[in-house]
C-alpha positions, 0 to 999 in steps of 0.5 A, spaced: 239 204 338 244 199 334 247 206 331 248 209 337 251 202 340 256 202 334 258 209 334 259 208 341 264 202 339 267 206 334 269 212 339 272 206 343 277 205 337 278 211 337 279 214 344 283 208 346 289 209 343 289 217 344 289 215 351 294 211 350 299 215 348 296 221 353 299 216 359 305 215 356 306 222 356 303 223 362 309 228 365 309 232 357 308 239 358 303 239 353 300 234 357 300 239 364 292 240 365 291 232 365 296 232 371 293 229 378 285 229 377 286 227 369 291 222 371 287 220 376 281 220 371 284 217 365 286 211 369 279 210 372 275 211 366 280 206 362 279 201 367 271 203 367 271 201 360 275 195 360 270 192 365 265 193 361 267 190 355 269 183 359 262 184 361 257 184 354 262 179 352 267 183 347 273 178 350 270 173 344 271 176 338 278 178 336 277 185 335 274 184 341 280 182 345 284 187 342 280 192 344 279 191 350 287 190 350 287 196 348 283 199 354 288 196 359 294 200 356 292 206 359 294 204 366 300 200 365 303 206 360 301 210 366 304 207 371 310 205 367 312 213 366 311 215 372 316 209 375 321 212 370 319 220 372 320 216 380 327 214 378 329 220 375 327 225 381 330 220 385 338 220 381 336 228 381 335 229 389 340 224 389 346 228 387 353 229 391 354 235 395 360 237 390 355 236 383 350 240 387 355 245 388 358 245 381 351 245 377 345 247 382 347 255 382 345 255 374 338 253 374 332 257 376 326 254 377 318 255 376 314 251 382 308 249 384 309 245 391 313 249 396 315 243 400 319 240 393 321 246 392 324 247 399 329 240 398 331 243 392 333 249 395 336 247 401 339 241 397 343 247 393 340 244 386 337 251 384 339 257 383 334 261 383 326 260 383 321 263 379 314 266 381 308 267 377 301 267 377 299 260 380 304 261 385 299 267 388 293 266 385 287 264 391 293 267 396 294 274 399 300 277 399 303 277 405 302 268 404 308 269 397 312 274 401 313 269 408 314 264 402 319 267 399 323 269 405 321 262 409 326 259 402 331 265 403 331 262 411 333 255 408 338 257 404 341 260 410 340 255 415 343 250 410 350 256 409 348 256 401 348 263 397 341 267 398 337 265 392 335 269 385 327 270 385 324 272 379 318 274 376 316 276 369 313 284 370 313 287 364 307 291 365 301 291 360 298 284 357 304 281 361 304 282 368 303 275 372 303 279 379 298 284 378 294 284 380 295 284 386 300 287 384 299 294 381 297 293 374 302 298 370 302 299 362 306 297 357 311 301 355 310 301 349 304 306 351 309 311 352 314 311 344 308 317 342 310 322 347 317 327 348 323 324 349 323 327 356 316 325 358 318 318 356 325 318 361 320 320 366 313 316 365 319 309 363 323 310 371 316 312 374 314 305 372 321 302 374 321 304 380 313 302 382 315 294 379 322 295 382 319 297 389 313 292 389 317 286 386 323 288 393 318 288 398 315 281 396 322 279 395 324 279 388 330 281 386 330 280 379 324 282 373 325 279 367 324 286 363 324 290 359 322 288 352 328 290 347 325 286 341 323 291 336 316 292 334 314 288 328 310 290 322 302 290 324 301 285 319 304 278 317 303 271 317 306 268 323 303 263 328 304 266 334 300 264 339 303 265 346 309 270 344 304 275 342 310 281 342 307 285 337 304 287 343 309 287 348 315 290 344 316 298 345 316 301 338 320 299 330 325 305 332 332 302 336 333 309 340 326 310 342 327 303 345 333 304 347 331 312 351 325 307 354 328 302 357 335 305 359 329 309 363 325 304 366 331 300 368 334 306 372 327 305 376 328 298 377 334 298 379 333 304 384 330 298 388 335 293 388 332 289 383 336 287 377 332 287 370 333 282 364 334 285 356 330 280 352 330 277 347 337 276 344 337 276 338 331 279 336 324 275 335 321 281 332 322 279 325 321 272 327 315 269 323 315 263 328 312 262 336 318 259 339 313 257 344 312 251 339 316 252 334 323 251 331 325 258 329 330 262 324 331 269 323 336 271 317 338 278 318 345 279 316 349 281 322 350 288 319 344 289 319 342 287 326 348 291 329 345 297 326 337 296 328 336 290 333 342 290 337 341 297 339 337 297 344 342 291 347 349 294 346 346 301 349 342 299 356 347 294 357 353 299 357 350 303 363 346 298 366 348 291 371 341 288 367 341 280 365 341 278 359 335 273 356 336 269 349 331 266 346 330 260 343 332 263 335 337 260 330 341 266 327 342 262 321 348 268 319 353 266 325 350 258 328 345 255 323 345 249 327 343 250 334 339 256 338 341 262 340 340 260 346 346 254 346 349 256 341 358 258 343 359 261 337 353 267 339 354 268 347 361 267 347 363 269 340 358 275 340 356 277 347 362 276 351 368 277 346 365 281 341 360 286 346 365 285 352 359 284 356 360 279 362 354 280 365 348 274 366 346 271 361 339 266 361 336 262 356 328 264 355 324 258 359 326 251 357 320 248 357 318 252 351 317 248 344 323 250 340 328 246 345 324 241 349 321 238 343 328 237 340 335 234 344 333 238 350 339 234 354 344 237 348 341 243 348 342 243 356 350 241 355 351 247 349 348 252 353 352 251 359 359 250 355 356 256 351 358 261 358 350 260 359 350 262 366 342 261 368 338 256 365 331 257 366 325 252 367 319 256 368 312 254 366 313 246 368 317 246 373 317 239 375 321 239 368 328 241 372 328 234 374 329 232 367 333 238 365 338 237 371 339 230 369 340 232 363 346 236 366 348 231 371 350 226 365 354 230 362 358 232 368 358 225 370 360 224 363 366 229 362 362 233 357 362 240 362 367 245 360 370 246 367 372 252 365 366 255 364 362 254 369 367 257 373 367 263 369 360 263 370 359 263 377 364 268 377 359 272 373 353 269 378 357 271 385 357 279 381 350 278 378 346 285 378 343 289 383 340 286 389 344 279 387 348 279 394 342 281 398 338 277 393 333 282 398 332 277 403 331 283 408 326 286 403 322 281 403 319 282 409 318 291 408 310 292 407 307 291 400 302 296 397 298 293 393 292 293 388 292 299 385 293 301 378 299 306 376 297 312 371 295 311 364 300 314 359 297 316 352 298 311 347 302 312 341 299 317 336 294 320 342 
């Protein structure tokens, strides 16, 4: 019984400074499963222990006192962080029309809530929202479409431009609408047939991503994959990109027939696609979902294999652009790609002549939210970035907004590049006018499974 009662204390002394620092952070993505009932539990449990140390008399000893002390942090660096999140909401939701107007068209965001993300809509802080499994999960259908369209009626009641929807279709292990919607392939299953198969079988599947993404009400698909294929084996700590398994093949022009293909599908239903991911994370050994990441090919190289596919599906499409959270050590060993001027103005806009839209890969991801995410903000909307993305926690937009708003308010926005780059909005890709608010009230078939195509070899 003492063993227990000492073991007991000793994972007091350890738990309470793990809770500490879990409500300090409170509002950190990692920290996203913890929201609500875990704040509420942590801050329960934390009172719960205190009382009990005051009443078997631990207050006497110092160790004692200092550990019930410690207890008593949990709550108080809780409350203090959600007080600074209120703030920082409140200075967000706050702006002026005119910063709103100046910054809010840049910004697509993942949500939870629909009445915030409703105020966000109608306020003209956002661009474009982002809808992924949770926003279906537990619904049907007919629920998300009227959602969508309820957000697109906002927008027009308030006499703003329609919203950008996006979802994140790529068919295979990503598809974070199937079900319910069909559940298509990777496309990598089709690099093993003729060419002509592979056209065919790739605009089958454009069209069938492309006619239910318009019917829910999407009009942009952050798809196809153009990264090329890694090796099957090497030492990476991938956890979460995974793009062994999403990449379509290793040879450039088999990427580029599929996707060219699969793009034609897409955009025959009005919905725009989105190349990813800029430069290439192929032959990166790192998960930018954590991690800083460098990739070190020469650019000479990288214009003969990787960028292939890019320059190629671009000089016949209206698709976006997606970069990645990179470092190309060989044009800007300082900064990601994705906020890097030396890259997307330097390289994609006067080198490859490309005005289209370019995104940056979801913020809240390791590689730029564990660093200077305020610097990286500001870089990526002087760079010519024309949409930063907040996907995963969406309630991350009120810090990464903020991070704008300082820098417009400080002067430190280049003027000229927003105005370039709500230009580059205003013409945006396929179904960017419309942004397919009529489509979203168009009947939805759903559940079904596309017809498989033999994998490579089969």
């Amino acid at each position: 019984m003492q063993f227990l009662k000492r073991f007991g204390l000793i994972l007091l002394w350890v738990a309470a400074p793990l809770a500490a620092f879990a409500a300090a952070n409170k509002n950190d993505p990692y920290l996203l499963v913890l929201r609500g009932a875990g704040n509420i539990v942590l801050v329960v449990a934390s009172v719960l222990i205190v009382i009990v140390l005051l009443r078997r008399g631990r207050w006497r000893s110092t160790a004692g006192k200092l550990l019930v002390m410690l207890w008593c942090l949990p709550p108080l660096l809780m409350s203090a962080a959600h007080v600074r999140f209120e703030l920082r909401k409140h200075d967000v939701l706050a702006a002026s029309p005119a910063e709103a107007r100046q910054l809010g068209p840049h910004f697509m965001v993942g949500y939870s809530s629909f009445p915030e993300i409703a105020r966000l809509a109608e306020q003209g802080l956002i661009g474009g929202v982002y809808v992924t499994r949770h926003n279906i999960r537990g619904r049907t259908v007919e629920a998300l479409r009227a959602e969508i369209a309820a957000l697109q009626d906002k927008r027009r009641a308030a006499g703003l431009p329609p919203l950008v929807v996006a979802a994140d279709q790529e068919g295979g292990i990503v598809g974070h609408l199937a079900p319910p919607l069909t559940k298509v392939p990777a496309l990598a299953t089709l690099a093993g047939l003729a060419p002509d198969h592979q056209q065919e079988k790739a605009e089958e599947f454009g069209r069938i991503h492309g006619r239910e993404l318009a019917g829910l009400g999407v009009n942009l698909n952050l798809a196809p994959v153009l990264d090329l294929k890694p090796p099957p084996r090497r030492n990476r700590l991938d956890f979460h990109t995974l793009i062994g398994q999403r990449a379509i093949a290793t040879d450039p022009a088999v990427v580029s027939t599929i996707a060219s293909a699969y793009v034609r599908g897409l955009e025959e239903s009005g919905v725009g696609a989105t190349l990813k991911h800029f430069p290439g994370i192929g032959r990166v050994h790192d998960d930018t979902h954590h991690f800083s990441a460098n990739l070190d090919t020469p650019v000479t190289e990288l214009e003969a294999t990787d960028w292939l596919p890019f320059r190629q599906v671009l000089s016949h499409s209206r698709s976006a652009l997606m970069v990645g959270h990179v470092t190309l050590t060989a044009v800007d060993p300082d900064r990601a790609v994705s906020h890097s001027k030396r890259v997307v103005q330097g390289i994609l806009r006067d080198t490859w002549s490309y005005q289209g839209v370019v995104m940056t890969d979801d913020l809240v991801m390791g590689a730029i939210y564990q660093n200077d995410v305020c610097k990286a903000v500001v870089e990526a909307i002087n760079a010519g970035v024309d949409l930063l993305l907040v996907a995963y926690d969406g309630v991350q937009f009120y810090r990464v907004f903020a991070c704008a708003l300082d820098g417009s308010r400080r002067g430190k926005l280049d003027a000229a590049m927003l105005r370039a780059s709500e230009a580059r909005l205003e013409r945006g890709f396929p179904g960017a006018q419309t942004r397919a608010v009529s489509l979203s009230r168009r009947p939805l078939e759903t559940t079904r499974t596309a017809p498989r195509a033999p994998a490579k070899g089969g």
